[in-house]
N, C-alpha and C positions, 0 to 999 in steps of 0.2 A: 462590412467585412465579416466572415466568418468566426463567431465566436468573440467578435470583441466587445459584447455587453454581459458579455456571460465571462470571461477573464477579467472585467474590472469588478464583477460583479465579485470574485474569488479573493481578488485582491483586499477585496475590505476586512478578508479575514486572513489575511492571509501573513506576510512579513512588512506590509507597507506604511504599519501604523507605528510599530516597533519591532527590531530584529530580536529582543529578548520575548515577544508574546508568545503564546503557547494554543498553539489550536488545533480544532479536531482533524486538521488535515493533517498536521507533525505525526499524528498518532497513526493516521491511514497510511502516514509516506511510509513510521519506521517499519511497518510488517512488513513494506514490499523491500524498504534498502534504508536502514539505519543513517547510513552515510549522506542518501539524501535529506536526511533534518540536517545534518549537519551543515550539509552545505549551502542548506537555504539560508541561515543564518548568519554564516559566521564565512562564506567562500566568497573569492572574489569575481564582482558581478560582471566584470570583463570578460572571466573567462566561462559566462551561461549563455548557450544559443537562445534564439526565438523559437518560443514553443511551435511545434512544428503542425502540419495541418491536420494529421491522425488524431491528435491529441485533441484541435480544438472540436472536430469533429464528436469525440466525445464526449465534449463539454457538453455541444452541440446537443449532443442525443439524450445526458441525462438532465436539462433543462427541459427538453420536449416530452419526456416522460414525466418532471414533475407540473408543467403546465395540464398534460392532459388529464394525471388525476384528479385536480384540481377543475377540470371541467366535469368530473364524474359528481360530484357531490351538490352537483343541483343549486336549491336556494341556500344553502349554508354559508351562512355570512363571514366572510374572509378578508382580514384586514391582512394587508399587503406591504411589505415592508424590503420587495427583493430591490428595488431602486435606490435604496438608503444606504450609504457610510455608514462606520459605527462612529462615528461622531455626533450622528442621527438617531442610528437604528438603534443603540442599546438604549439612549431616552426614552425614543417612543414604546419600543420593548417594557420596559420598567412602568410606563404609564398604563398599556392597554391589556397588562397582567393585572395591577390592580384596581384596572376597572370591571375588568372580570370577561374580557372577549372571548368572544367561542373559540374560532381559530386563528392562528397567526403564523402567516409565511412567510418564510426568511426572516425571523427574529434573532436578536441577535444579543450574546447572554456573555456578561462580563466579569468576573472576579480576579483579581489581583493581575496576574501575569496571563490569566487563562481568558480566551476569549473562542464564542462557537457559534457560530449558525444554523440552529438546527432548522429542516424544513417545514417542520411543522410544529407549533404547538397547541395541542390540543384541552379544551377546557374540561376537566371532569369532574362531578357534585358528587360522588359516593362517601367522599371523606374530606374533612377541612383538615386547611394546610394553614401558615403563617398569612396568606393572603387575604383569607377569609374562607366560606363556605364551599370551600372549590379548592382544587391547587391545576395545577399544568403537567404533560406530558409530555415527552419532547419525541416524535416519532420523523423518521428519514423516511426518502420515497429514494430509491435503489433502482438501476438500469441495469438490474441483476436479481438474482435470485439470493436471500438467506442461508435456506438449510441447504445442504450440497451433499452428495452421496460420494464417499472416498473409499477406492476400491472395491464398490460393487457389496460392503459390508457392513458400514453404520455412518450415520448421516452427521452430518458438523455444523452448525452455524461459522457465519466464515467471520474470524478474529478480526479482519479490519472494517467490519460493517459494525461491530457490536462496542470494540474501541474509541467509536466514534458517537456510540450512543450514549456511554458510561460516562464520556466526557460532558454530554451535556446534562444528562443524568444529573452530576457531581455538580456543575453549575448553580443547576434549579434547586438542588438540595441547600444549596448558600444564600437562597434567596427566599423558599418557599417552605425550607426546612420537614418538608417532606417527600419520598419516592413512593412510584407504585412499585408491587414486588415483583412485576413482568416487564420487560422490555418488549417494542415492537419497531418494528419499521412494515413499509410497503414495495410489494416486489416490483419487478417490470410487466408483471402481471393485473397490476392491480390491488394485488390480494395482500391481507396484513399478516407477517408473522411473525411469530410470539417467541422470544428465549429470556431462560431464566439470566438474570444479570451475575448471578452470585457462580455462576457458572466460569464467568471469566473475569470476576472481580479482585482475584490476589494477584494472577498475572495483567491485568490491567493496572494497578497501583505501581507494580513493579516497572513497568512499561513507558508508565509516565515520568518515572523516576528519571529514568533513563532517559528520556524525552528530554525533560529539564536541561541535566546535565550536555546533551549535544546540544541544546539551544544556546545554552551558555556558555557552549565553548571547553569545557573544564573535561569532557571526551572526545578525541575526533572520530573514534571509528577508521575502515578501510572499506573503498571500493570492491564492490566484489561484482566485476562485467558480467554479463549473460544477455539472454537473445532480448529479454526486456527492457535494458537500458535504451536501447537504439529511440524510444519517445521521451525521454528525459534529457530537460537543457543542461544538464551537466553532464552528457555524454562523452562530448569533446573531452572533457578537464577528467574525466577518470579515463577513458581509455589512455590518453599522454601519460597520466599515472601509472596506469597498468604497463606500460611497454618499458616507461622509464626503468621501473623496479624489475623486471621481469615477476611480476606476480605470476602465481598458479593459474589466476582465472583468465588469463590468456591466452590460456587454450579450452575447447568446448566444455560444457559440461561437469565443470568442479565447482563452482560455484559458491555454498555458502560452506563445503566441505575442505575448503581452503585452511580454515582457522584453525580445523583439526590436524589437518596437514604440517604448518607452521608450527604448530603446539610438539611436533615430534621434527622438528629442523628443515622439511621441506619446504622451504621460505623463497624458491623461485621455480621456474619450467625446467633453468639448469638441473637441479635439484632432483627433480620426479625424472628429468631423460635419464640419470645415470644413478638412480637409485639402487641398492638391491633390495627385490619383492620382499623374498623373504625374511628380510628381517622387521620388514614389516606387519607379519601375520602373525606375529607370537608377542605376548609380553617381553618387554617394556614399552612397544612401540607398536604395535595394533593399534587401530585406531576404530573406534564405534560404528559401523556402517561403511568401511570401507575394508573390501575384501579382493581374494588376487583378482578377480574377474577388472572390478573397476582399477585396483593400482596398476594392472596392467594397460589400459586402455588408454591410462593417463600416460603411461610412459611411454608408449608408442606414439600419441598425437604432439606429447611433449619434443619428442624426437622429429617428429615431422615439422613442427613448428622450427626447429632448430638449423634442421638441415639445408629447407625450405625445398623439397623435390615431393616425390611421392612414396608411399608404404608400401603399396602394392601396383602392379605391372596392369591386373584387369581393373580397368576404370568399372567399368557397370556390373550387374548381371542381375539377372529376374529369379526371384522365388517365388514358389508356387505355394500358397495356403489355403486350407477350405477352401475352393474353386479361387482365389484373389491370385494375383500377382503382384508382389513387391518389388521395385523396380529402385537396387539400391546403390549409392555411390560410396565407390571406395577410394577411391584416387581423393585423397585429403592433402591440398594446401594449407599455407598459413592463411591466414586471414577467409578462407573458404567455409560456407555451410555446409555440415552433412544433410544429406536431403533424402529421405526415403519418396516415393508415390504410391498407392496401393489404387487398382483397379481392377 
């Protein structure tokens, strides 16, 4: 079946060992949706679908990416550890570190609550660590790129690739009592690359913290819908959420802008349909990044959501740009995608 060795394979690090562990995935989930740590933990597992076939598909592909660079590196001797539980993997882990192995994939690195699999660790002699003559690297192979270009004006390392490196970072540092002062991973390229750790090491600490706390239960967070939940098994149990409450994110495009919303009373759809704008563009109740353009747009889809009919009478029409044609719909239901085309 598709993906089902690569899904048990997840689960070794995942919540199956204990619901209180802490792994580099918690850290990947909270950048995309806080609420999902939460509710890998502590949510009832009645109400999580089967992961669905897009998702394994992915699994699918950044497995096939870490096998093929792993066919790039020739005679390089590669002890193999992706078949092992950590009931296994962190023994053998802990033995063929300090035997002094070149590389090791799928190792698996354990302190107290924290538990990580990084993909690689790599052996390097420039400097002794607690292990001896050598310490270890913990480098990811990514079915994605690193550095990212964000609006066309300065390039980002993406926070939940480097999240996930700090973590095991932090690990090896409890083991081997020393870091290098560069972080790397491997793209879908092939190619290695390089960001500084200290970069995103006060908000990674802070991160974690927060981590803790949803695994333990002691914060729950809120669902906040959008077009990416639809591949997460707790889709079902937040949208029921979101309709029960009439939450903001509801309706398209509010998203994590909700919180700001709530923080000045706008706590449902009710809420934003029969708002007045402007009282919300001036002190006391401005709010950071939301101006009349967006609370207008909110209130009209709000309102559409409510009604359940339509905003407007012309369903389509075509604009013309630099020779293109946008091809856009206006006629908005509840439950409906807005859908541009551009040809």
């Amino acid at each position: 079946m598709i993906g089902t060795d690569l899904h048990d394979r997840r689960l070794t690090c995942g919540k199956v060992m204990s619901e209180d562990q802490i792994t580099a995935e918690d850290l990947y989930n909270y950048v995309k949706c806080p609420h999902r740590v939460y509710l890998d933990s502590n949510g009832d597992r009645k109400e999580k679908s089967e992961v669905n076939l897009f998702v394994r598909l992915l699994w699918e592909k950044g497995l096939q990416t870490e096998k093929d660079y792993l066919t790039t590196l020739g005679e390089c001797e590669i002890t193999d550890l992706s078949e092992r539980r950590v009931k296994d993997a962190w023994p053998e882990t802990d033995h063929y570190m300090k035997k002094g192995t070149e590389l090791i994939y799928q190792a698996c690195l354990e302190h107290g609550p924290y538990l990580g699999r990084p993909d690689l660790l790599l052996k390097r002699t420039e400097v002794s660590s607690y292990l001896g003559p050598y310490y270890y690297e913990p480098i990811d192979i990514k079915a994605g790129r690193g550095w990212e270009i964000r609006e066309e004006k300065y390039r980002r390392f993406k926070k939940h690739y480097a999240f996930q490196v700090l973590f095991y970072r932090m690990l090896l540092a409890s083991i081997q009592h020393y870091l290098p002062p560069v972080a790397r991973i491997i793209n879908v390229e092939g190619e290695i690359e390089e960001f500084d750790p200290l970069d995103f090491q006060d908000e990674f600490t802070l991160v974690l913290n927060q981590v803790e706390r949803l695994v333990q239960g002691k914060e729950s967070s809120e669902p906040v819908l959008g077009s990416h939940c639809a591949q997460c098994e707790w889709f079902g149990h937040c949208r029921r959420w979101v309709k029960k409450t009439s939450d903001p994110t509801g309706i398209f495009f509010v998203g994590k802008s909700k919180f700001r919303l709530k923080e000045v009373g706008l706590n449902t759809i009710e809420d934003l349909a029969k708002m007045d704008i402007s009282q919300y563009l001036k002190p006391p109740l401005k709010m950071p990044g939301l101006g009349e353009k967006s609370l207008r747009r909110m209130k009209e889809r709000a309102k559409v959501h409510l009604q359940g009919s339509q905003l407007s009478a012309e369903a389509i029409h075509f604009r013309k740009t630099d020779s293109r044609y946008t091809l856009i719909l206006k006629m908005i239901r509840p439950g409906d995608w807005c859908i541009s085309l551009d040809f």
